[in-house]
C-alpha positions in Angstrom: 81.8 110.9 88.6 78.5 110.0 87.1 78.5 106.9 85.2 80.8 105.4 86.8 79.0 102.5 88.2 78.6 100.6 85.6 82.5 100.6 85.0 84.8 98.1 85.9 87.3 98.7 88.1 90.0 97.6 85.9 89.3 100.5 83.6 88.7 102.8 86.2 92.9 101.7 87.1 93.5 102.6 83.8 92.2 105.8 83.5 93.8 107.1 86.8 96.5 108.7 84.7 94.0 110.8 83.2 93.0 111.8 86.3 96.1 111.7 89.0 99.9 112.1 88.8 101.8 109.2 86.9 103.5 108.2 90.1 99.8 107.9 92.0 98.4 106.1 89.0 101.4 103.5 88.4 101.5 102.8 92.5 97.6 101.9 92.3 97.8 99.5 89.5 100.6 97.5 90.7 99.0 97.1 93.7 95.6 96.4 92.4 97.1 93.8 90.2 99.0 92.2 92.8 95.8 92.1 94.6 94.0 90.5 91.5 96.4 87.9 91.4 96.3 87.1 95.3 92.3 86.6 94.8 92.5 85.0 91.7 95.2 81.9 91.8 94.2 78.8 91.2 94.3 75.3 93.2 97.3 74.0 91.4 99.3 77.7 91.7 100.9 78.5 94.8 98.9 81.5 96.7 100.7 84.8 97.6 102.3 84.3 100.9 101.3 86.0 104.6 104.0 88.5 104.1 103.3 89.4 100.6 99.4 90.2 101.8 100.3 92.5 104.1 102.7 93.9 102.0 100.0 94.8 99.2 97.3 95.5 102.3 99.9 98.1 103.6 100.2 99.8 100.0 96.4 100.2 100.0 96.0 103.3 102.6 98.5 105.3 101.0 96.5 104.7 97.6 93.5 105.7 99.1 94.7 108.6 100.7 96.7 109.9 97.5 93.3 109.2 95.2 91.2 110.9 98.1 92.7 114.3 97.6 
């Protein structure tokens, strides 16, 4: 949509359930906040584990495909 851009893409999360079925929109932001988290530990936190990436990696397609139609 236009405008967009300048948008985080926290808010665009947000406002998937405007936009998407609840189920769609609840699946992305739990993974997107998993992901946030995996990016954004620190030093003295224990990172997500191997498993737990490609957990959240796997759950990405399926997001895309769902917000792609």
């Amino acid at each position: 949509m236009p405008g967009l851009a300048g948008i985080t893409t926290r808010a665009k999360v947000l406002c998937l359930r405007c936009y998407t079925v609840a189920t769609t929109a609840r699946r992305t932001n739990a993974v997107w906040s998993h992901l946030c988290l995996g990016c954004h530990y620190h030093q003295y936190e224990i990172g997500p584990t191997r498993d737990q990436d490609r957990a959240w990696r796997a759950e990405v397609g399926p997001r895309v495909e769902d917000l792609s139609r």
